[in-house]
C-alpha angles and dihedrals in degrees: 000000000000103000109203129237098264117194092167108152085232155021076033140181116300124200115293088228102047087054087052092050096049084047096053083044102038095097106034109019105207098329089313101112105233146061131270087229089061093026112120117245091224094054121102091234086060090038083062096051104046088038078051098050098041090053087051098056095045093057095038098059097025096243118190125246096238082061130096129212119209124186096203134159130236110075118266079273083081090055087062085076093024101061092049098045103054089026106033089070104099118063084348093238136126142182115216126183103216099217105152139321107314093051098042074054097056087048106057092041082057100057098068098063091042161348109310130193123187092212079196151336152214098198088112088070111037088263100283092144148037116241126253108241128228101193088202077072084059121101113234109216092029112155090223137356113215141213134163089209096194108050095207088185102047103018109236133121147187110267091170125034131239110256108230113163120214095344105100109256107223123193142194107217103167102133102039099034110128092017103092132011119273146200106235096171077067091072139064088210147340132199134187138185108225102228101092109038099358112059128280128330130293101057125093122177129211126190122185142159124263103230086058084054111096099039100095109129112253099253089058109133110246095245087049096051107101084209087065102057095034084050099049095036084247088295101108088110135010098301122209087284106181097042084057089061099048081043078063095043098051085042085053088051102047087045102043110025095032106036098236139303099296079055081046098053096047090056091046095051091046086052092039087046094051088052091043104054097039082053081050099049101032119093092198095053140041144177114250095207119074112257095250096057097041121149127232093206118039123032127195121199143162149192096216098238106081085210085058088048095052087046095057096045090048095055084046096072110044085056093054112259111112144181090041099130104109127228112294098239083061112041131208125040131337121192113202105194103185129183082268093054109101115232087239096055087063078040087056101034080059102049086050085047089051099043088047094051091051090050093051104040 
């Protein structure tokens, strides 16, 4: 079986041994019989895996006491109505950073249960950056201030957070979630679909501090309401079991295999840093996202003739390196090296960059 080197932006690679592991154990998991895929959620055998997985998590990103972890559906597109609806019920305002689509797209879901303000933006420039912040432009009694930190789409991210005060400071961190140590006790609330970090679609976490739990507007719909799924230990209905257990799985690996996220960091900038400087000292290729605001994650380039560009992800792919077609409203390539991408893979992605400029001069 020869596995490709995949660099899709989600649902992404996953490690190689995490997948062996849910295969050995996909008929009979651990002497019970079953799989996870047909066990029931109310079973012992499944309390052990989401408690497990919970308690990794917990561990693995340092989260606070005072904190609550929910395994919910949905996508963290569902948190864009999700987060206004049990938080934007004080003065009814919130502060947004337009950095790319999905925040554009928490915005404007936002807005129709407040009174939005987009603090800044980088639509002028494709966002290729992320903005620079008066906080004169904040707004003072704000009810939450958002970011989505990690822009998937346009590759850039938040090196330095926003500095809001006492307004809760809630971030969508889909797509850097697990690759780098974090602060949780920064922020009000986070939240992550899994699809790109975590494990496979379907999962997405929130975690969110207590004291922000019990402020959902009356008319807030059961299943939306943050209180349901805390009280219940995101069991009030079938939860995304089987993501859950991969979840476990990835959070196994990074603990275990890698040694933990400051091990993981130091792996994703060697592999960032290999792709970087081969975009800054090629004169086929370049990066799209100005040097200071550079993801880790995911990396847009370009060649500058769309033909170019279709002619190098073609031979891509038949070379075994696919999902590299950037956004459309980008153009040309993304890579998305996330914690499961092997170094070599980015080793390997630059050798075919390097053999294809020298073939098209």
């Amino acid at each position: 079986m020869a596995r490709v080197y995949n660099f899709s932006a989600g649902p992404s690679i996953l490690p190689e041994s995490v997948l062996r592991k849910a295969a050995g154990e996909m008929l009979d998991y651990q002497g019970s019989g079953q799989s996870v895929m047909e066990m029931s959620h109310r079973s012992k055998e499944y309390e052990t895996i989401i408690n497990g997985c919970e308690a990794l998590l917990r561990q693995v990103m340092a989260v606070p006491d005072n904190y609550k972890v929910l395994f919910l559906q949905g996508g963290a597109s569902s948190q864009f109505a999700m987060v206004p609806l049990n938080l934007l019920n004080g003065s009814g305002k919130a502060d947004f950073v337009i950095t790319g689509q999905w925040a554009k797209k928490a915005f404007q879901e936002a807005s129709r249960y407040g009174e939005c303000k987009a603090v800044a933006s980088s639509a002028d420039k494709t966002f290729s950056y992320i903005p620079k912040l008066n906080k004169a432009d904040f707004t003072p009694d704000a009810d939450y201030f958002h970011i989505c930190m990690n822009n998937t789409i346009y590759g850039t991210v938040f090196h330095e957070l926003p500095d809001t005060g006492d307004v809760p400071l809630v971030a969508d961190l889909s797509s850097c979630i697990l690759s780098a140590p974090i602060d949780i006790s920064k922020f009000g609330l986070v939240y992550a679909g899994a699809q790109k970090n975590m494990g496979p679609a379907g999962l997405t976490v929130v975690i969110v501090r207590e004291d922000l739990l019990g402020k959902a507007r009356e008319s807030t719909p059961t299943m939306f309401n943050y209180v349901t799924h805390a009280d219940n230990g995101s069991m009030y209905n079938t939860p995304p079991t089987y993501a859950i257990y991969i979840c476990k799985l990835v959070l196994e690996w990074i603990k275990n295999d890698i040694g933990g996220l400051a091990e993981m960091e130091k792996i994703n900038r060697k592999k960032a840093q290999i792709l970087y400087d081969f975009l800054d000292s090629s004169k086929l290729f370049k990066g799209t996202v100005v040097k200071e605001d550079r993801s880790l994650m995911n990396i847009p380039f370009i060649t500058g003739d769309e033909e170019m560009d279709k002619k190098f992800v073609a031979q891509a792919k038949e070379a075994g390196f696919v999902n590299l077609k950037g956004h459309r409203s980008v153009g040309g390539m993304r890579a998305s090296i996330y914690n499961a991408m092997p170094t070599e893979g980015v080793e390997k992605l630059v050798e075919l960059m390097s053999k294809f400029e020298a073939q098209n001069k």
